[in-house]
LUMKE-949175 format. One record per residue: residue number from 1; x, y, z of N, C-alpha, C, O, CB in turn; chain. Coordinates in steps of 0.1 Angstrom, whole numbers, always signed. Each point is the difference from the previous one (the first is absolute). Glycine has a CB too. Layout:
N
(NUM, (X, Y, Z), (X, Y, Z), (X, Y, Z), (X, Y, Z), (X, Y, Z), 'A'),
...
//
This chain:
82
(1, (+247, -234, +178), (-10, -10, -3), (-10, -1, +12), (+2, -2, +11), (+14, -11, -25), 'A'),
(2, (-28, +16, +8), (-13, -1, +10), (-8, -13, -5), (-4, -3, -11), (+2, +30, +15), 'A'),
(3, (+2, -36, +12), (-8, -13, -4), (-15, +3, +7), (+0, +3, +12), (+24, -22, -13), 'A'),
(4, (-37, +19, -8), (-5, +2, +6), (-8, -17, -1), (+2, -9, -9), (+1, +38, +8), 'A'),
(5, (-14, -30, +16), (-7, -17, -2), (-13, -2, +0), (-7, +5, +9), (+24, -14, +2), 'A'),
(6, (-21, +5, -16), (-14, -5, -2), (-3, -2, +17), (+8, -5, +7), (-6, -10, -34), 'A'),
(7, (-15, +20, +32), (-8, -3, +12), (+1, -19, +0), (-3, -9, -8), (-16, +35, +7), 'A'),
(8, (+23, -26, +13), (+0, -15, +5), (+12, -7, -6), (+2, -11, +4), (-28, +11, -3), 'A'),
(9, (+34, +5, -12), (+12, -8, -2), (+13, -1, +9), (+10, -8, -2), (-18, +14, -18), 'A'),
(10, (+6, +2, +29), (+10, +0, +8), (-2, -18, +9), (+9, -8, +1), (-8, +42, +0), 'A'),
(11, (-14, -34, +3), (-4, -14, +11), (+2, -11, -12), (+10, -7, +2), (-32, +18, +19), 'A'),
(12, (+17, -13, -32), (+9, -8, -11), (+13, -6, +2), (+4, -11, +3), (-14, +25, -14), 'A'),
(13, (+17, +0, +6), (+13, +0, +1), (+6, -8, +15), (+6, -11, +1), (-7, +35, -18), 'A'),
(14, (-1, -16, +28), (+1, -9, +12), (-3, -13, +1), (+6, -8, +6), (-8, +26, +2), 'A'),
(15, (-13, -23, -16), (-1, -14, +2), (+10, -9, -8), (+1, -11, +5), (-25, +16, +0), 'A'),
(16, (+30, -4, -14), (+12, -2, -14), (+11, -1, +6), (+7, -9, -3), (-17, +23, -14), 'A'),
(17, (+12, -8, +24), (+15, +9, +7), (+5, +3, -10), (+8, -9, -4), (+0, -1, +22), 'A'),
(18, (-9, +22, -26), (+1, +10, -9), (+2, +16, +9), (-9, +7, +5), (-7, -25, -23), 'A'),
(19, (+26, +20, +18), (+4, +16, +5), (-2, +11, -7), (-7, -4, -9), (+23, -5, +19), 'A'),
(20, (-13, +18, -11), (+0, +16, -4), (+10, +3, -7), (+0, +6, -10), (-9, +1, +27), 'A'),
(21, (+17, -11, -12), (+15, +0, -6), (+8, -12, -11), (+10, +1, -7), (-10, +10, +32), 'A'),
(22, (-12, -24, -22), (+3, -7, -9), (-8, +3, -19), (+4, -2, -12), (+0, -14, +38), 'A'),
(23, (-20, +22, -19), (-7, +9, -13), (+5, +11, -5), (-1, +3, -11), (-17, -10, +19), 'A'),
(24, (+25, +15, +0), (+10, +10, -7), (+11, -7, -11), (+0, +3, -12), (-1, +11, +36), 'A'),
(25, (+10, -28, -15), (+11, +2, -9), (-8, -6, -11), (+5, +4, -11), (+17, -3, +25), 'A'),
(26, (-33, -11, -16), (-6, -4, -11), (+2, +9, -10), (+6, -1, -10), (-21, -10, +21), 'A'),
(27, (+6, +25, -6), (-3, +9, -10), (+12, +7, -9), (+2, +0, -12), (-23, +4, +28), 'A'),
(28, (+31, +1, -5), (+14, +4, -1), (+6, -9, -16), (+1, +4, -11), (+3, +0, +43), 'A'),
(29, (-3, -17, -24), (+9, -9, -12), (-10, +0, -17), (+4, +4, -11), (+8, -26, +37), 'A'),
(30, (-26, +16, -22), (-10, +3, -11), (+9, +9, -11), (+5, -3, -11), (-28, +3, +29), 'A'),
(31, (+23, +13, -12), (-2, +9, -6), (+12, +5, -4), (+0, +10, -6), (-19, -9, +15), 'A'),
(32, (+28, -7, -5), (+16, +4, -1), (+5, -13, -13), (+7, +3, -9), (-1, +7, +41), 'A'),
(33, (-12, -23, -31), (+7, -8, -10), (-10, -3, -6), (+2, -11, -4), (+18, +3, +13), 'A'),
(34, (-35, +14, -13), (-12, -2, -6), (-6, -17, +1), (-7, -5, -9), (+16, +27, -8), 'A'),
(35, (-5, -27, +28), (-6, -10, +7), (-16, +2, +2), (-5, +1, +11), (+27, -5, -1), 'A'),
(36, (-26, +4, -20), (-20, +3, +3), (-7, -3, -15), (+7, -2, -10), (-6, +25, +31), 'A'),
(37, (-15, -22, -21), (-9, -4, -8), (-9, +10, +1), (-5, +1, +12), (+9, -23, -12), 'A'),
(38, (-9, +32, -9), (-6, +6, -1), (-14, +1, -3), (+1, +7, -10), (+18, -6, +11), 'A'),
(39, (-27, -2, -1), (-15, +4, -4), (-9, +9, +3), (-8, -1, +9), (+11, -16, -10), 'A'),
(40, (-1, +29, -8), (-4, +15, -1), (+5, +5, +14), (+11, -2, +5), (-34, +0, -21), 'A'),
(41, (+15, +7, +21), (+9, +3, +15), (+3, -4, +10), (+4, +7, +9), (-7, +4, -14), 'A'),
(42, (+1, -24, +5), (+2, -9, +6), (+16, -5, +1), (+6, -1, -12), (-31, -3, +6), 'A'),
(43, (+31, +1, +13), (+12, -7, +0), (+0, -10, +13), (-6, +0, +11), (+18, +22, -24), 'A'),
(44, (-2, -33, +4), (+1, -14, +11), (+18, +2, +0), (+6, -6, -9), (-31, -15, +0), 'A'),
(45, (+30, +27, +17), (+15, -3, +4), (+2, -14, +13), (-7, -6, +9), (+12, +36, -15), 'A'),
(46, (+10, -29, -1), (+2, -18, +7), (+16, +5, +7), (+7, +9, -3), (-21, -31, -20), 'A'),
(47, (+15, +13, +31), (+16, +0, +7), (+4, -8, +10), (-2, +0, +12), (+2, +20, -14), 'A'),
(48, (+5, -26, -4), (+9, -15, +7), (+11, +4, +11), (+11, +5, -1), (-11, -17, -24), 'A'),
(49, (-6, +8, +36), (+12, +5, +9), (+2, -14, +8), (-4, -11, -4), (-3, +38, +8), 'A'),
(50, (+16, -25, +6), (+4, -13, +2), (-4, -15, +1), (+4, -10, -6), (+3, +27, +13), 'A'),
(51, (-16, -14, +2), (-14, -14, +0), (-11, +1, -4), (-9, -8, +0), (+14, +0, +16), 'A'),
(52, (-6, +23, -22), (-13, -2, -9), (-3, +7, -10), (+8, +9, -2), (-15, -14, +18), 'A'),
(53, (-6, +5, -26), (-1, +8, -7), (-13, +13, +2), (-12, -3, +2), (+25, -19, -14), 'A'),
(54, (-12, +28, +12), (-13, +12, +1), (-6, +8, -10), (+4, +7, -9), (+5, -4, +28), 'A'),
(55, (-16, -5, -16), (-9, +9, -17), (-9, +5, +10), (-5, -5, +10), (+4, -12, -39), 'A'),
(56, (+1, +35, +21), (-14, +11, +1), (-1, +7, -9), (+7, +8, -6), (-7, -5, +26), 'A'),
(57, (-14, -8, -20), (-7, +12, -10), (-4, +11, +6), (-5, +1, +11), (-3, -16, -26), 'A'),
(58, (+11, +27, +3), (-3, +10, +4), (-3, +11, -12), (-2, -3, -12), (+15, -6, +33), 'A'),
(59, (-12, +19, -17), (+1, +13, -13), (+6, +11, +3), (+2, +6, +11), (-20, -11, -18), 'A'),
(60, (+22, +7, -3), (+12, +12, +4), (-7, +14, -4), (-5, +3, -11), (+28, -19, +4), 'A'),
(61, (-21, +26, +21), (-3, +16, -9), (+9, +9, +3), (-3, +8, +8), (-18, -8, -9), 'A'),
(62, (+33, +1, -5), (+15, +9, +5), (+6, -8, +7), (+6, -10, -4), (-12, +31, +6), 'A'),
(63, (+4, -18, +6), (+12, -6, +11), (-10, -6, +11), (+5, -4, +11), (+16, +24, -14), 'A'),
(64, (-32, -20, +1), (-7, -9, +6), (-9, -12, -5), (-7, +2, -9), (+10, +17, +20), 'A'),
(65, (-2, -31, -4), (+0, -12, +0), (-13, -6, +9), (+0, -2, +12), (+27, +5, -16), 'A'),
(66, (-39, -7, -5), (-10, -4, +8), (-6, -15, +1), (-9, -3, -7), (+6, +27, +4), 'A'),
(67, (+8, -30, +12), (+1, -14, +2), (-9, -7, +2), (+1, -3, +12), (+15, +8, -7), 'A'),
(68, (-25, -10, -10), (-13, -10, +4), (+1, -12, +1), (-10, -5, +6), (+0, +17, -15), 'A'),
(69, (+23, -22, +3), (+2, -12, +6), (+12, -6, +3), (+10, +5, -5), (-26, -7, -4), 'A'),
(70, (+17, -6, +17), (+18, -5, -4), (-2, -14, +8), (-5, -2, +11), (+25, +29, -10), 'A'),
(71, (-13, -36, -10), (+1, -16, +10), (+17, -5, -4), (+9, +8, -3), (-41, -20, -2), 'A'),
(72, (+32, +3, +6), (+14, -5, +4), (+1, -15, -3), (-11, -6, +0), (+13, +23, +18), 'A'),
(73, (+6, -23, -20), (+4, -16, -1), (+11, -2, +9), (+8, +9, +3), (-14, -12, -27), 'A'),
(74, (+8, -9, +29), (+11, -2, +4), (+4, -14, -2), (-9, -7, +4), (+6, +26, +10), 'A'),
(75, (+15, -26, -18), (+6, -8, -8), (+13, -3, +3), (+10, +7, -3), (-24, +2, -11), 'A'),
(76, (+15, -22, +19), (+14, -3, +0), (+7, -14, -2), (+0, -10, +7), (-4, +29, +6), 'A'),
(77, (+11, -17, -28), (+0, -15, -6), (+14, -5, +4), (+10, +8, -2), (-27, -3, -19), 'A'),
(78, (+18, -15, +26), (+10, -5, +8), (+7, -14, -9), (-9, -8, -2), (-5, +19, +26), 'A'),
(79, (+25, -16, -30), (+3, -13, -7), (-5, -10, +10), (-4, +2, +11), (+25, +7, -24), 'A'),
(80, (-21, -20, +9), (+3, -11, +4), (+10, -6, +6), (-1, -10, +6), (-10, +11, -17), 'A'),
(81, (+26, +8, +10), (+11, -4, +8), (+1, +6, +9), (+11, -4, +4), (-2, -3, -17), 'A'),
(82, (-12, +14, +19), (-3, +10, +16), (-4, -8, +7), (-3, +4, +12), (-4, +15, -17), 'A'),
//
């Protein structure tokens, strides 16, 4: 798997705290349990990892993967008896 990135997404990603390794496994899981939305060749994959969620879009050509966005949520719902 070749990730390639859009110019300037990398300083993005750093302002996010979004890693390389976290847009990999995005893509990885996406595409392994069809976690995404497609629109022509466009794709939006998603992946819930511990404290957060990450989505990147990107497009696929073989085995390479060309990434132009990715943001993140982070979320943590706690009861009332804690």
């Amino acid at each position: 798997m070749q990730i390639v990135f859009a110019e300037g997404l990398s300083d993005v990603m750093s302002d996010r705290g979004i890693t390389e390794e976290d847009v990999k496994a995005t893509i990885e899981c996406a595409e392994r349990d069809k976690t995404f939305i497609k629109d022509g060749n466009r794709i939006i994959g998603k992946y819930r990892m511990e404290n957060m969620t990450v989505y990147a879009a990107y497009e696929k050509d073989g085995d390479t993967f060309k990434v132009d966005s990715v943001y993140s949520h982070r979320v943590r719902l706690t009861s009332e008896q804690e």
